[in-house]
SEROMI-805699 format. One line per 5 residues: for each residue x, y negated, z negated of C-alpha. Coordinates in steps of 0.25 Angstrom, whole numbers, plus 5000, padded with zeros to 4 digits. Layout:
BEGIN
X Y Z ~ ...
! end
This chain:
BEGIN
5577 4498 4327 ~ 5578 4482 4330 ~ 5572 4474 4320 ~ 5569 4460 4326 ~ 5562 4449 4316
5548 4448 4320 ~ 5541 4433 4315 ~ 5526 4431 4316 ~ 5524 4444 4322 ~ 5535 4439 4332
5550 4444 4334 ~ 5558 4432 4331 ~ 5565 4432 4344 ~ 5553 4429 4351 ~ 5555 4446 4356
5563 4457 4357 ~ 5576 4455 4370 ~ 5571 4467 4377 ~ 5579 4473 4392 ~ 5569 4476 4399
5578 4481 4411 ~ 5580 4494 4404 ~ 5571 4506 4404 ~ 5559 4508 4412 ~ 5548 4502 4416
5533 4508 4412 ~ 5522 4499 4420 ~ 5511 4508 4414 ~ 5506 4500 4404 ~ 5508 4489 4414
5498 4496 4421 ~ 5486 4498 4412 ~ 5488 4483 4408 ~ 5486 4478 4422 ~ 5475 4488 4424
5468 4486 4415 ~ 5454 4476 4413 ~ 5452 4467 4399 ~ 5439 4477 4395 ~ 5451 4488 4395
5461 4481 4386 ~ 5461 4480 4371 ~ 5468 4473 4360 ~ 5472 4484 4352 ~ 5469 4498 4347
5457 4498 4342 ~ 5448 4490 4351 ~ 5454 4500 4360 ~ 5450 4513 4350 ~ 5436 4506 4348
5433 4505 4363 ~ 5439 4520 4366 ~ 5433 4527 4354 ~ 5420 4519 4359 ~ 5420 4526 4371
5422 4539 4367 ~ 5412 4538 4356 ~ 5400 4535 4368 ~ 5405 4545 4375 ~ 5402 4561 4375
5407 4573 4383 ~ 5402 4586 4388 ~ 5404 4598 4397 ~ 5395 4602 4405 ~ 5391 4612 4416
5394 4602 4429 ~ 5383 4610 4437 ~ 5373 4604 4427 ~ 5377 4590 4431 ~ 5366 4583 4439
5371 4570 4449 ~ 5359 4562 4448 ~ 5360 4550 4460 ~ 5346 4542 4466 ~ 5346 4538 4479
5340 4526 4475 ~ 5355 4522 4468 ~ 5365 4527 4479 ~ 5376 4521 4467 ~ 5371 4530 4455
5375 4543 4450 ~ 5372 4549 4439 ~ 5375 4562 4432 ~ 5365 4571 4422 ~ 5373 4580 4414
5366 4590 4406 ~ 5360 4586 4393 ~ 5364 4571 4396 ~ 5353 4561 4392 ~ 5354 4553 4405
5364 4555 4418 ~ 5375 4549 4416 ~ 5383 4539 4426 ~ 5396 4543 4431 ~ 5407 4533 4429
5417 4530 4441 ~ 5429 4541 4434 ~ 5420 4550 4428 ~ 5413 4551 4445 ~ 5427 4554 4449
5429 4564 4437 ~ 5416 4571 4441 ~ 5419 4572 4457 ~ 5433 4577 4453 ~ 5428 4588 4446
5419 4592 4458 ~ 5430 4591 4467 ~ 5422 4578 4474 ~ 5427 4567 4479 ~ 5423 4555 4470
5429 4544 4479 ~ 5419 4551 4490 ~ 5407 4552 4481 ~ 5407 4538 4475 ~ 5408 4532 4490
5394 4540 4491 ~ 5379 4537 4487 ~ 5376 4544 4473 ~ 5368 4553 4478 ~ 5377 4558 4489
5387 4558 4478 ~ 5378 4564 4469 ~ 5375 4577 4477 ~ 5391 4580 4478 ~ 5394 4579 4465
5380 4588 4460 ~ 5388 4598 4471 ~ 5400 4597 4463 ~ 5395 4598 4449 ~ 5386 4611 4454
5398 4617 4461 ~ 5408 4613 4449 ~ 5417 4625 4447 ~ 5422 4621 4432 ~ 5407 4622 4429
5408 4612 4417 ~ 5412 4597 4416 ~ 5417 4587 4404 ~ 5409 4574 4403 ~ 5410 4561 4395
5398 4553 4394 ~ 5400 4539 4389 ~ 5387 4531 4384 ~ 5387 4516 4385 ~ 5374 4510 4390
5373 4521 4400 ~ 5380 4535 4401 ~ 5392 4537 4409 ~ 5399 4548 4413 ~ 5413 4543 4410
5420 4557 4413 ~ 5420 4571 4419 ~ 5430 4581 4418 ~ 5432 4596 4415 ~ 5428 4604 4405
5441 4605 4399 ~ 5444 4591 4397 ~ 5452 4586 4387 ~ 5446 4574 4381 ~ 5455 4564 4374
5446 4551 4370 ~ 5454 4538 4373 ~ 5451 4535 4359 ~ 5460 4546 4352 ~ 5470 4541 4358
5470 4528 4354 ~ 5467 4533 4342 ~ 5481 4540 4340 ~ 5488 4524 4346 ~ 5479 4518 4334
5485 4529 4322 ~ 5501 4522 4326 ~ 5497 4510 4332 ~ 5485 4504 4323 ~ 5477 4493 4332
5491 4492 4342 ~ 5491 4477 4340 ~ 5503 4477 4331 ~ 5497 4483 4317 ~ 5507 4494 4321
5522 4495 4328 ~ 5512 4500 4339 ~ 5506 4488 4348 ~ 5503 4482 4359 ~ 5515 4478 4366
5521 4462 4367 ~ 5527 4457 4381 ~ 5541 4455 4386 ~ 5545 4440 4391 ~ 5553 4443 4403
5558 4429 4402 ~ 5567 4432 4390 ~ 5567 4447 4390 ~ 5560 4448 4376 ~ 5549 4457 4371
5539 4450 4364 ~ 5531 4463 4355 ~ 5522 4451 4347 ~ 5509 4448 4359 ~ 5496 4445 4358
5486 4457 4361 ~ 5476 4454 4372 ~ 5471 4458 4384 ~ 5484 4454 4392 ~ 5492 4461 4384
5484 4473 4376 ~ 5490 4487 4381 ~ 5478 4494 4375 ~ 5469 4499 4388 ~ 5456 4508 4387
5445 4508 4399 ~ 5434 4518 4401 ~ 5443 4529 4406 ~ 5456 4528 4398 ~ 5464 4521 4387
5480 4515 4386 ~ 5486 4511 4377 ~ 5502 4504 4377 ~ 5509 4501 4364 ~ 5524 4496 4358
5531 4496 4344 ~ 5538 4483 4349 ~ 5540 4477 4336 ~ 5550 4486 4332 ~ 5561 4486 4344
5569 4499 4346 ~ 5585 4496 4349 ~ 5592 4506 4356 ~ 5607 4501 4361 ~ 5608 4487 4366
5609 4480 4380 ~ 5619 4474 4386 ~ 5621 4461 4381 ~ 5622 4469 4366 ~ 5606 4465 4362
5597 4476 4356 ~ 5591 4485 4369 ~ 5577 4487 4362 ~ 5565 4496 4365 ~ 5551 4498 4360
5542 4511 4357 ~ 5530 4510 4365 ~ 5519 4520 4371 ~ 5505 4520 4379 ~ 5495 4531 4380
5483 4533 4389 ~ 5471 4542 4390 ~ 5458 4543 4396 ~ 5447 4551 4389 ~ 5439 4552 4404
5450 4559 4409 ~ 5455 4547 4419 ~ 5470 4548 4412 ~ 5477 4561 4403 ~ 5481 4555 4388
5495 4549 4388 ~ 5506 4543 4378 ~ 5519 4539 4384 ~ 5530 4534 4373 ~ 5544 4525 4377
5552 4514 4372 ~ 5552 4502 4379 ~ 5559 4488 4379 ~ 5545 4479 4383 ~ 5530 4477 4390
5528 4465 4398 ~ 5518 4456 4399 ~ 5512 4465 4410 ~ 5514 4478 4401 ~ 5525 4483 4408
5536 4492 4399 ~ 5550 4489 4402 ~ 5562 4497 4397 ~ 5554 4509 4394 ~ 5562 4523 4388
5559 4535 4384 ~ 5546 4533 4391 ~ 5538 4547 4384 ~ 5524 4553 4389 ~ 5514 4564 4386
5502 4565 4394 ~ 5489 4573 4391 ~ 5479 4577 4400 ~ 5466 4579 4396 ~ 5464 4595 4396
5457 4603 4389 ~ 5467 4603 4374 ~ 5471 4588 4378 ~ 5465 4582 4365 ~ 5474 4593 4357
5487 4589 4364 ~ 5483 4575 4361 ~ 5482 4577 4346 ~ 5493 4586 4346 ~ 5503 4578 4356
5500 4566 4361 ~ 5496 4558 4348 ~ 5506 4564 4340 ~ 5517 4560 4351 ~ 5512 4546 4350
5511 4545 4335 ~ 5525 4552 4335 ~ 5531 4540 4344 ~ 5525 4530 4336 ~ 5533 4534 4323
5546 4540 4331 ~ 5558 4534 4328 ~ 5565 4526 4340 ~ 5579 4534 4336 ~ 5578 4545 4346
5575 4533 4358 ~ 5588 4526 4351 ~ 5598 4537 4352 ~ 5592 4541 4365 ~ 5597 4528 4372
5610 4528 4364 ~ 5614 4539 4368 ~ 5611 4536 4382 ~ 5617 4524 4379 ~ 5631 4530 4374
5631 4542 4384 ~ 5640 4535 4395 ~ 5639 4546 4406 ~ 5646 4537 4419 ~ 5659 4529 4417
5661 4527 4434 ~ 5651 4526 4446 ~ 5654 4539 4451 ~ 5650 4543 4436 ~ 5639 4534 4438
5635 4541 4450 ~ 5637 4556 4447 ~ 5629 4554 4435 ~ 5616 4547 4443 ~ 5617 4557 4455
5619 4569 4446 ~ 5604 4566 4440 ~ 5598 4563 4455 ~ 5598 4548 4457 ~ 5601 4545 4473
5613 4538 4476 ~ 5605 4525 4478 ~ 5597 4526 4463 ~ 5611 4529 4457 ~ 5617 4516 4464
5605 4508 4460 ~ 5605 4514 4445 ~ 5620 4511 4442 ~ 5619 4497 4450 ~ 5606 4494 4439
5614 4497 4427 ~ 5625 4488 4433 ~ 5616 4477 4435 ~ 5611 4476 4421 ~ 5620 4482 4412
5632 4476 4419 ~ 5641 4489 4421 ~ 5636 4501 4428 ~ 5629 4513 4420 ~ 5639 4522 4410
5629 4529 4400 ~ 5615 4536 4403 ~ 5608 4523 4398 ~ 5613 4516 4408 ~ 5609 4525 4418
5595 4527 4412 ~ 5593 4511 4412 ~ 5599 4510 4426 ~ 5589 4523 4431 ~ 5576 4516 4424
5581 4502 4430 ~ 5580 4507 4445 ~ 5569 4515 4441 ~ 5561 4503 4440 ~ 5564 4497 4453
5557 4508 4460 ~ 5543 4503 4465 ~ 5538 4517 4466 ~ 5534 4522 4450 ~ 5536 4538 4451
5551 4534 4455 ~ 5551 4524 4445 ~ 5548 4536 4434 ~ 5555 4546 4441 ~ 5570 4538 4439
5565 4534 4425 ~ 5562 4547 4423 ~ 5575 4551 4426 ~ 5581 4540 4416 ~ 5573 4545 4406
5580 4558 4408 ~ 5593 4553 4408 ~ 5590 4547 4395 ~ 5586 4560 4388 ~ 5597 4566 4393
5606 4557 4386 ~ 5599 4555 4373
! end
């Protein structure tokens, strides 16, 4: 660990000399930021965990037989459709994802059916429901002011509320606002190449995300810099630990963590430098909330406390492993592991550049790969080399 003198909540230095050059680039949470609207952003984790658990807590489910369904539309209102479900109180107003939901489940086209008048629409969907073949759906209900259909899906689903998983964040992360190594994360000055960890959390920068469909949420231990080996000019290369997760109890999204190391976020959100970029994904089926109690919260909490040592040694032994001494070296070991001619002239002519002296040891290739990798417009090429770097890496560690 590098210990870097920190003074009114500030580091000293004004920042931690980071190399964003290095690693990957992640623009996902650069993504959710820019997406997002201000009535979707909060200021830490429990404003967030109020507004999820609220949610939830208006809400109710049920299955019920989809041929009991009545579509309930008036000519008189060629915009209004309305569901009864049995034992309901009142019918209750599909939501625009839950319309789509239901004619999904009917094999219906829901771009067609909104483009129609509701009672037109409404006699297609009753055919639908009447002539389901699963015979039951999954519904939520969600009460506020009026009753809306927020989703509709199989009898089998498994439901994860948005609030459990913020829930799990809270039990390492406190309120994620700096009472704990786990925050939200500070902004690197590409001016001077430092990474600021000390901002103010508002709207502009908040990486807490929760709309009526799904919840995100990005945080860093970037007050406790990780070295591993140094860069050229003999300063410290550091990383940070840092991990997002994702999940939508409406079933617009599966329930996600994704765990790497990475050197900054920038003012837009963007990660640079990332490494050993982990995920596990969970879709909501019928034992999801086990595997989420049995996997994906432990696997978090597991990171949170997990000692960077592994990370370390990985890199320095990628670092020590010198595996090309000449350009045919160079070449044989490029080709050999499928890159064309062109991406191995490219990779070696990157290094080159911005290390001074061509590649030798598989970190220098790994940081050559993810450096071209970023140049390609195209995102699945993008994660298909890095992929690959990523691999080499393993291999090596």
């Amino acid at each position: 660990m590098t210990t870097i003198e920190i003074t009114n909540g500030r580091p000293a230095s004004g920042g931690y000399k980071v190399d964003v050059s290095r690693g990957g680039h992640n623009g996902r949470v650069s993504s959710e930021w820019f997406s997002r609207p201000d009535d979707e952003k909060y200021l830490s984790l429990s404003d967030l965990y109020a507004s999820v658990k609220g949610r939830a807590a208006r809400s109710k489910t049920r299955t019920v037989e989809s041929a009991a369904i009545r579509v309930e539309a008036h000519r008189e209102d060629p915009e209004k459709l309305a569901l009864v479900l049995p034992d309901a109180e009142a019918p209750v107003a599909p939501t625009h994802w839950s319309f789509g939901q239901l004619a999904s489940l009917v094999s219906a086209p829901a771009a067609y059916l909104r483009q129609l008048p509701a009672p037109l629409a409404g006699i297609n969907l009753q055919y639908g429901l009447t002539n389901h073949r699963a015979e039951q759906v999954k519904t939520m209900e969600f009460a506020n002011g009026r009753t809306e259909l927020r989703a509709v899906t199989g009898p089998d689903y498994g439901r994860i509320y948005d609030h459990e998983l913020v829930s799990a964040v809270q039990r390492i992360a406190g309120d994620g606002v700096g009472d704990t190594r786990w925050k939200v994360p500070g902004v690197l000055d590409w001016s001077t190449g430092l990474y600021n960890p000390v901002v103010d959390v508002t709207k502009d920068t908040t990486t807490l995300y929760a709309s009526d469909r799904d919840v995100f949420l990005f945080l860093v231990d970037d007050r406790n810099p990780i070295e591993a080996g140094t860069l050229p000019d003999g300063s410290p290369d550091l990383y940070f630990r840092g991990f997002y997760c994702w999940n939508s109890a409406v079933g617009a999204k599966t329930l996600g963590i994704a765990s790497f190391y990475l050197r900054a976020v920038c003012q837009n959100r963007n990660l640079w430098g990332v490494e050993d970029f982990q995920e596990i994904t969970i879709r909501h089926s019928k034992y999801a909330a086990n595997r989420f109690a049995h996997e994906a919260a432990p696997a978090l909490a597991n990171f949170a406390d997990s000692s960077p040592q592994p990370f370390i040694q990985g890199i320095r032994s990628a670092r020590e492993r010198i595996v090309a001494r000449s350009d045919e070296d160079r070449t044989d070991f490029l080709r050999k592991r499928g890159f064309s001619k062109a991406e191995t002239g490219k990779i070696v002519e990157t290094v080159l550049a911005e290390e001074g002296r061509p590649p030798e040891s598989v970190f220098d290739f790994v940081q050559g790969i993810t450096a071209v990798a970023r140049s390609k417009p195209q995102q699945d090429a993008r994660l298909a080399m890095e992929t690959r770097a990523k691999k080499l890496l393993e291999v090596a560690a």
